[in-house]
N, C-alpha and C positions, 0 to 999 in steps of 0.2 A: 444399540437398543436390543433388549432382550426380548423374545419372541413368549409369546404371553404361555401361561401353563395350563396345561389339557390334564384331564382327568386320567386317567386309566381306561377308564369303560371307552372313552374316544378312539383310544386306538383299539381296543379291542373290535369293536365293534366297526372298523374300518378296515380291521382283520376279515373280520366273515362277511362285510359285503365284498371285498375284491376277491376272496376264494370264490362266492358265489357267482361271478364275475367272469372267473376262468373258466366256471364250469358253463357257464351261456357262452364263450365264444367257442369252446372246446366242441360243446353239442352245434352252436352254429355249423362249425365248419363239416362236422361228420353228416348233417342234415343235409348240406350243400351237396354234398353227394351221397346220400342214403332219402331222397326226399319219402320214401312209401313208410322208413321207418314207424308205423304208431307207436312202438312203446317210448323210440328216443322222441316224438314230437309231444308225450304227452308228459315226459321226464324233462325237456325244455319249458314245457308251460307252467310246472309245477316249480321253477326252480325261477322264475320270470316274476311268479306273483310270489314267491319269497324273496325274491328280490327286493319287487316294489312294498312290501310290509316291513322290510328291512330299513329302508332307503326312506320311509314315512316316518317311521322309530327314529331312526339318525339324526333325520331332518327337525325333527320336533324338541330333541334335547340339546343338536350341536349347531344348525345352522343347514344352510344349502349346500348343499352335494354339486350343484349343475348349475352353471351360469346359462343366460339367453333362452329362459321361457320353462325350462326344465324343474324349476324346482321356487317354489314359491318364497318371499322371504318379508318377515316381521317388519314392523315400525321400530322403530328407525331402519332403513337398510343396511342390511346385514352382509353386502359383500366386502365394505371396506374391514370388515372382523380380519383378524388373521388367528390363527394359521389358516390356511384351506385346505380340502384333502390330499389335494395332490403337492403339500409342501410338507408332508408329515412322512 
């Protein structure tokens, strides 16, 4: 069975949310231990709610990003779709 066809913009766009991605676990971790930082907590927040504007964009044209409450999904249910992100 061949695995159904995704646009272009799909992966692109599943491009820039995992860079986005990196850079929230990158600033997690340096936050872990820099907690007074303001600029990197406020370069976290800024990169958090482009996240979630990203991840609403995604969701809207491709399907759900997150299983288990995280991401809401269309009539019919939309997990048995394939691909999913993380099979791409």
């Amino acid at each position: 069975m061949n695995p159904p066809q995704v646009p272009e913009s799909y992966y692109k766009q599943l491009h820039d949310l995992q860079a986005v991605d990196f850079v929230l676990v990158e600033l997690t971790l340096y936050l872990d231990t820099h907690p007074d930082d303001v600029a990197a907590i406020q370069q976290y927040n800024q990169f958090a709610h482009k996240r979630k504007m990203m991840s609403q964009e995604f969701e809207l044209e491709f399907g759900p990003l997150m299983p288990f409450g995280h991401s809401y999904s269309k009539h019919p249910w939309q997990w048995i779709d394939t691909p999913w992100p993380w099979q791409v």
